[in-house]
C-alpha positions in Angstrom: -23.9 -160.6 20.6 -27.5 -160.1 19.6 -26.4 -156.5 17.7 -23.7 -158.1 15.9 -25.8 -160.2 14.9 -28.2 -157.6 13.8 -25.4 -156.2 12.2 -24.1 -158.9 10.2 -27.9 -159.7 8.6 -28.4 -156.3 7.5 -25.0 -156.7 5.9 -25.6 -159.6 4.5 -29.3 -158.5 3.6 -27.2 -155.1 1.7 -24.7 -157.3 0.1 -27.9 -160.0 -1.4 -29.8 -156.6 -3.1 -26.5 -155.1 -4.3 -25.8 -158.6 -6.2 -29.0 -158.8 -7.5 -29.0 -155.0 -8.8 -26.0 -155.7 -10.4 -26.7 -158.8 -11.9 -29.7 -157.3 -13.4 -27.3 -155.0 -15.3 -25.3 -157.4 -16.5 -28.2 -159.2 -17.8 -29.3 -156.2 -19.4 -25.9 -155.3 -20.7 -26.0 -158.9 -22.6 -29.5 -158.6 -23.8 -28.3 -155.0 -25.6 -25.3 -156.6 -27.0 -27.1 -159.7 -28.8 -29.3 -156.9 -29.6 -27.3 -154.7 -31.5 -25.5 -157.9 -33.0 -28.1 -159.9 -34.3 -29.2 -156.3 -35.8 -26.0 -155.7 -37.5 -25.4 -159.0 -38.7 -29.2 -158.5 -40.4 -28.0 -155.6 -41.8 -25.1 -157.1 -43.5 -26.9 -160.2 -44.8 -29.4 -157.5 -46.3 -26.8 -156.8 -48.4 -25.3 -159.9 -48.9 -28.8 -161.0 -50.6 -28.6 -158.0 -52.7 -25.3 -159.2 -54.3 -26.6 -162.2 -54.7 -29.2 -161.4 -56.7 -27.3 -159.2 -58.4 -25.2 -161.4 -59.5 -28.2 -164.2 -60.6 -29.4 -161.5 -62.7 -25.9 -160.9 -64.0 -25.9 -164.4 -66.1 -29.6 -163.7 -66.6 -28.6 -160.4 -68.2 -26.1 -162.5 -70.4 -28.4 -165.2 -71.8 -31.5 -163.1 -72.8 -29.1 -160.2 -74.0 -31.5 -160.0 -77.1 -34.6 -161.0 -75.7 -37.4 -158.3 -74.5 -37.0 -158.8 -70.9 -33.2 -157.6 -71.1 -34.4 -153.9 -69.9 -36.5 -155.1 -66.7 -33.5 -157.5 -66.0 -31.1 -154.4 -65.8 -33.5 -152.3 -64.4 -34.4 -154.8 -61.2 -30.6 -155.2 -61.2 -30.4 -150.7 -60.6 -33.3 -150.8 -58.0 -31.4 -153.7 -56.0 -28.5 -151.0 -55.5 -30.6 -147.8 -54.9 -32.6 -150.0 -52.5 -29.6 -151.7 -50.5 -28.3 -149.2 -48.2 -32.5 -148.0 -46.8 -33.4 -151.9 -46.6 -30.4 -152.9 -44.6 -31.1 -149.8 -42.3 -34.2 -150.5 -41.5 -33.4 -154.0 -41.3 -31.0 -153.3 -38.8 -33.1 -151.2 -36.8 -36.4 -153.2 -36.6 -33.9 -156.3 -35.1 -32.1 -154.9 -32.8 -35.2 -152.8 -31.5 -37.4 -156.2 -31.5 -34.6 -158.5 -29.9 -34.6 -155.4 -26.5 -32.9 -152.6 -27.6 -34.8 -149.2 -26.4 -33.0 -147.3 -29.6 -30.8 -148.3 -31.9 -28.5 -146.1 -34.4 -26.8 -146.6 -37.8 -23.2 -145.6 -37.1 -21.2 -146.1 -40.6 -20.2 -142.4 -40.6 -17.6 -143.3 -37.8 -16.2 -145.8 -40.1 -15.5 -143.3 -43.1 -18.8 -143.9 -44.8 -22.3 -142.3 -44.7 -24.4 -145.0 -45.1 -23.4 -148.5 -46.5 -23.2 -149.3 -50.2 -23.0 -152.6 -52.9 -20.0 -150.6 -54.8 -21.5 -152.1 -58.0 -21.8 -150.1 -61.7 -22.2 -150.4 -65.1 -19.1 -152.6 -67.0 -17.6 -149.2 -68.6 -15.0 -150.7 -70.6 -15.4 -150.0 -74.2 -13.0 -152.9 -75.3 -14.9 -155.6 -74.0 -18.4 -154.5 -73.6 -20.7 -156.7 -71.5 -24.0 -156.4 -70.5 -23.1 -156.7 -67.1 -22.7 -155.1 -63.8 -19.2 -154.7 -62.7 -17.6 -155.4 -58.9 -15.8 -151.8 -58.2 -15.4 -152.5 -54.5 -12.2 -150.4 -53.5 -10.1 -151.5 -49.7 -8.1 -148.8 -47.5 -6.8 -149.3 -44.7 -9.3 -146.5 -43.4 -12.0 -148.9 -45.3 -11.2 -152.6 -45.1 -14.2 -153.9 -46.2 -14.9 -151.0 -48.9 -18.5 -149.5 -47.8 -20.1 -152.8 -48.0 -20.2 -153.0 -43.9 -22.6 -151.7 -41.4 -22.0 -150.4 -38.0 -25.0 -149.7 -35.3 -25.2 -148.9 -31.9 -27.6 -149.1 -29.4 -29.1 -147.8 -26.0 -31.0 -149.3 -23.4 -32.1 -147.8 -20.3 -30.4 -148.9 -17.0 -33.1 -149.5 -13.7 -33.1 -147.2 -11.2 -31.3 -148.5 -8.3 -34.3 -146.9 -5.6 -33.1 -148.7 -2.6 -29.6 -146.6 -2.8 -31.0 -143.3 -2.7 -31.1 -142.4 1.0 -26.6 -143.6 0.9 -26.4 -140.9 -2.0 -26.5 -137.3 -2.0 -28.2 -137.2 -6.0 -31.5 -139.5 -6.4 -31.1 -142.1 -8.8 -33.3 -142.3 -11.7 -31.7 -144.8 -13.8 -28.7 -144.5 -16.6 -28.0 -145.3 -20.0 -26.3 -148.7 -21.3 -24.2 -148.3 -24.3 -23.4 -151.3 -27.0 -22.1 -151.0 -30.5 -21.4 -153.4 -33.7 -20.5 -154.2 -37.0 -20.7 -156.9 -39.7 -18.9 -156.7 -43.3 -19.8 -158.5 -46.2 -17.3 -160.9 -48.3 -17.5 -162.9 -50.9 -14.9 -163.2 -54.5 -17.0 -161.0 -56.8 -20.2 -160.5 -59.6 -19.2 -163.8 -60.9 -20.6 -166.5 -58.4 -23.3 -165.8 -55.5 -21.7 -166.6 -52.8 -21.3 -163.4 -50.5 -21.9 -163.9 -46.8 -21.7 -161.3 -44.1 -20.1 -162.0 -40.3 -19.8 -159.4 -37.7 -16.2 -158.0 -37.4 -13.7 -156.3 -35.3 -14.8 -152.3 -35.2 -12.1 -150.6 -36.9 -13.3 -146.9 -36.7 -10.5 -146.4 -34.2 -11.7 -148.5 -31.8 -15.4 -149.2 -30.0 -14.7 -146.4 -27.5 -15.1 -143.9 -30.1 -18.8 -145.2 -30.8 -19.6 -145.6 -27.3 -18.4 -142.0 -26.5 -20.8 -140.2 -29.5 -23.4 -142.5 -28.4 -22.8 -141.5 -24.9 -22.7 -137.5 -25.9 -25.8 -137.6 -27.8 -27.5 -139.4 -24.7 -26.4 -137.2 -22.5 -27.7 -134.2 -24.3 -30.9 -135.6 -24.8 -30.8 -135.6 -20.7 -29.6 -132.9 -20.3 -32.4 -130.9 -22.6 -35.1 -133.3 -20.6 -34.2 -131.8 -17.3 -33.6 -128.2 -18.8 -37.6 -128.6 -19.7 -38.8 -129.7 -16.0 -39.6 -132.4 -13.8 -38.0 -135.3 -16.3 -40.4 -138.2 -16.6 -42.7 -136.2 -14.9 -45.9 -134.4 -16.2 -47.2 -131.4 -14.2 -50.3 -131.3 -12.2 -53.1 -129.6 -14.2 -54.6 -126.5 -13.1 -58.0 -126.5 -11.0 -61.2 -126.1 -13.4 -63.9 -124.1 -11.2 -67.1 -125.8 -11.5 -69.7 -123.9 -13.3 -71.7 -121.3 -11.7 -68.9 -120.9 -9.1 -65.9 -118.3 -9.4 -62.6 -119.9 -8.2 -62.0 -119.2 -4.6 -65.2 -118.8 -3.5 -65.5 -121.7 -1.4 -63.4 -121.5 1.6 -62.3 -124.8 1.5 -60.9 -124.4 -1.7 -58.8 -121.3 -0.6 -57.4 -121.1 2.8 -56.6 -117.4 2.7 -59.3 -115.1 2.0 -59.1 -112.9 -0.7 -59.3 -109.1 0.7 -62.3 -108.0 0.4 -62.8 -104.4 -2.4 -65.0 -102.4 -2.5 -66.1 -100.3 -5.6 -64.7 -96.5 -5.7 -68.2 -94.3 -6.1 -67.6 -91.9 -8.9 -69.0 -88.4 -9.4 -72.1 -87.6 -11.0 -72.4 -85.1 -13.0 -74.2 -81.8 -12.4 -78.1 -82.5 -13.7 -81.2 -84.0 -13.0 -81.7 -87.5 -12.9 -85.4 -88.4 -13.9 -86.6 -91.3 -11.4 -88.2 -94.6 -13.0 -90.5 -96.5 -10.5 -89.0 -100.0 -9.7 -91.5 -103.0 -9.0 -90.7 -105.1 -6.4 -92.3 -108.7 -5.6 -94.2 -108.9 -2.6 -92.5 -110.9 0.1 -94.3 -114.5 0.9 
């Protein structure tokens, strides 16, 4: 009785750390998804501000068309939509980094798109020329929200689960968690600020195919950290000899002794060698 009893606390001991391993993951797992959301959604508000503005200094461009501040309107307007895309980056970035994630990556080349943009111009049309910037947004079904979206992904490093090491045959130093988002911006045009930016459903063939470059590139970077060593540890330095003493002179130092050499006598050559007294100091 008493060894089943034994038996049954250690289980139930095993059983108590497994569920709280695990629930530390899952924690974890949570904390990298809010992450990476609350950094994508910044990035698409970023831009939603932008447009905004953009659209302000529209009807500003339109009622001082012939006063001097007509050039610095249209010129704040050009630097709003050269700035965009770097701003919402490192928007999206700095959250998602600040809210837990260990590294977070702008992903918008999976959706068809290198980096975001406001798809705004210059009106072109010669028949009715405004002063204006024009909406030239342009939906696909390979880009439902045009380029004005932003997708970013994230990693987070997993705890090492120590206590399992002597059930496993590899030692376990911890793993990568994976999470990936995206927000779009909407809104009915350059005509009234009101764009707004939600986080949507990933349509760059699924989340899977963000999860799996973000797992390749992780796994790389691994696999080049254990190509290089010990990984996550740094070697031991070398012994510095202290000074005056040549290394392995102290026995204690070096177990073996070094062989002992002695210096090959070389021939002298065939002449006198003139004898210089030598002065010696008398011995106390």
């Amino acid at each position: 009785m008493m060894v089943l009893a034994a038996a049954a606390i250690a289980v139930l001991l095993m059983a108590m750390v497994l569920v709280y391993h695990f629930g530390e993951v899952i924690v974890l797992k949570i904390q990298l998804a809010n992450a990476i959301d609350a950094g994508a959604q910044a990035a698409g508000a970023s831009m939603a501000t932008c447009l905004n503005m953009i659209t302000l200094l529209n009807w500003a461009r339109v009622i001082y068309r012939f006063s001097p501040a007509y050039p610095f309107i249209s010129m704040v307007q050009i630097m709003l939509d050269w700035v965009a895309p770097t701003w919402a980056t490192t928007v999206a970035i700095e959250t998602a980094m600040v809210n837990g994630a260990d590294l977070a990556v702008p992903l918008n080349f999976l959706g068809g798109a290198a980096l975001p943009d406001l798809e705004v111009e210059e009106w072109k049309r010669w028949i009715f020329k405004l002063p204006i910037m024009e909406d030239v947004q342009q939906r696909t079904n390979h880009l439902p929200y045009g380029k004005r979206f932003f997708i970013l992904g994230g990693i987070k490093q997993r705890p090492a689960a120590s206590f399992l090491n002597p059930l496993r045959t590899k030692q376990d130093d911890g793993g990568m968690l994976f999470a990936i988002s995206e927000s779009a911006v909407h809104g009915s045009g350059l005509v009234k600020p009101d764009f707004h930016a939600s986080l949507v459903k990933f349509h760059a063939g699924g989340i899977g195919m963000g999860v799996d470059w973000l797992k390749q590139k992780a796994g790389k970077l691994k696999k080049k950290d254990e190509n290089s060593g010990n990984p996550g540890q740094t070697p031991a330095p070398m012994p510095v000899p202290a000074p005056g003493k040549k290394p392995g002179s102290d026995p204690k130092e070096s177990p073996e002794k070094a062989p002992e050499t002695r210096p090959i006598p070389l021939p002298l050559p065939d002449r006198e060698v003139e004898e210089f007294p030598v002065w010696l100091p008398e011995a106390a």
